[in-house]
C-alpha positions as semicolon CSV with decimal commas, in nm:
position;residue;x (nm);y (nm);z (nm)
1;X;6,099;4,250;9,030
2;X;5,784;4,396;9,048
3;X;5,603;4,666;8,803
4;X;5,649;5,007;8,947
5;X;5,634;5,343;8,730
6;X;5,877;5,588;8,758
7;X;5,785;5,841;9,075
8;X;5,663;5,572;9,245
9;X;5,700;5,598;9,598
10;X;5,818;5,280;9,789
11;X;5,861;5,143;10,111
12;X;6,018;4,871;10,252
13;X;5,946;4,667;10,627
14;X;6,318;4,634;10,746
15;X;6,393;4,495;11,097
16;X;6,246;4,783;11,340
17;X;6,204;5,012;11,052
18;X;6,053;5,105;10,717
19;X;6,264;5,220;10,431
20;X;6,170;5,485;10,198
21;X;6,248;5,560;9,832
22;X;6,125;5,693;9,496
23;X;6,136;5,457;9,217
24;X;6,339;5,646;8,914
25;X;6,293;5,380;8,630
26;X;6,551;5,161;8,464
27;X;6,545;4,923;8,795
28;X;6,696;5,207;8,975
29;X;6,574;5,361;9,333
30;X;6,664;5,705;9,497
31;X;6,688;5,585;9,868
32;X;6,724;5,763;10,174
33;X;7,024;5,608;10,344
34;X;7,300;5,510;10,561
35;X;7,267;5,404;10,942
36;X;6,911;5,420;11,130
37;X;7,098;5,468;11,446
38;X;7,296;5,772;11,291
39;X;6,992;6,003;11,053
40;X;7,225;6,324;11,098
41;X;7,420;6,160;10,831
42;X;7,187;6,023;10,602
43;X;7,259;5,973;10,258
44;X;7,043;6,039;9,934
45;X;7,156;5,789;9,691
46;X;7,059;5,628;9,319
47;X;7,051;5,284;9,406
48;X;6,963;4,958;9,193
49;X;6,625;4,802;9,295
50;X;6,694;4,469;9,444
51;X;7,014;4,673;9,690
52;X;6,692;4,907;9,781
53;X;6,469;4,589;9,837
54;X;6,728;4,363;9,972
55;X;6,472;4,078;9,882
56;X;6,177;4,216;10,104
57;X;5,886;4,291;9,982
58;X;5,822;4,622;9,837
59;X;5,500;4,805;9,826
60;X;5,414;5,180;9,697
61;X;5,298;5,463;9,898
62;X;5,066;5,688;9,755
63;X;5,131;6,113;9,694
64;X;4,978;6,404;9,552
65;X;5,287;6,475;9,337
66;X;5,236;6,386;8,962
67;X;5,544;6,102;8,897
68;X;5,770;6,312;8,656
69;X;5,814;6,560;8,932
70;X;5,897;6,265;9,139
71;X;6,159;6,184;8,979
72;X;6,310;6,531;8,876
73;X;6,322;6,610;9,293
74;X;6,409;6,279;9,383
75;X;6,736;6,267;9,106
76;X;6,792;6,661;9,220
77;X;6,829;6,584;9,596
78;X;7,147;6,276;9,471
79;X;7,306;6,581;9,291
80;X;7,271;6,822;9,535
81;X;7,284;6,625;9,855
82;X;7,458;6,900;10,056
83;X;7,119;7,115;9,999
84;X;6,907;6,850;10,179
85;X;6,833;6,951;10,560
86;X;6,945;6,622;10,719
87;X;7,049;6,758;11,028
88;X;6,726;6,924;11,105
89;X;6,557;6,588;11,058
90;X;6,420;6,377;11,340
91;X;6,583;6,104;11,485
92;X;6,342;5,864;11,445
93;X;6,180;5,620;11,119
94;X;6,028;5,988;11,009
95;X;6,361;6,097;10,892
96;X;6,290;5,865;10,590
97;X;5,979;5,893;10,567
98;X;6,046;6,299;10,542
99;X;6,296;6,260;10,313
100;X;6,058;6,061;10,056
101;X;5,771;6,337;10,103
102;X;6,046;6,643;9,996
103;X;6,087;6,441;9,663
104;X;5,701;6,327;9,634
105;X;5,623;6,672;9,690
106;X;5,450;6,633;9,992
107;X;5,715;6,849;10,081
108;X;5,811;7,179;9,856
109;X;6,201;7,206;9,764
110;X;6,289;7,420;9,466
111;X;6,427;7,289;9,231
């Protein structure tokens, strides 16, 4: 596995699609999930690193947010993911993309 630092924001080249996630340390990712063909019901989930990567290669995206309040929104949104506005999300690769800014802080949620 690569070196990333926790708050680290990732991405991931899947088939049609990027993938988006905040790295949280201990080899573990919060990823925004579930089917690309079905965003309304995205899921917000701790993940380990290699399900998140799923042997692709990973790189980081850079944000303004400093990394430990990376990872306090990003491990806030997996325990509260009925507080995340999923449904008002696009229905298109920015849903992910979205979802990774609210926890980099591109984004505000309170927390």
């Amino acid at each position: 596995m690569p070196t990333f630092a926790p708050g680290d924001y990732l991405r991931v080249c899947r088939p049609g699609y990027f993938h988006h996630g905040i790295y949280v340390g201990d080899d573990q990712v919060v990823q925004f999930g579930g089917s690309v063909w079905d965003k309304p019901n995205a899921t917000i989930a701790l993940a380990p690193f290699e399900e998140f990567a799923k042997g692709a290669s990973v790189e980081t995206v850079s944000h303004p947010d400093d990394p430990a309040g990376a990872v306090k929104r990003a491990l806030w949104l997996v325990e509260n993911p009925r507080r995340v506005p999923t449904t008002s999300w696009a229905s298109t690769a920015s849903t992910w993309r979205h979802g990774a800014q609210v926890v980099s802080g591109s984004v505000t949620v309170a927390v």
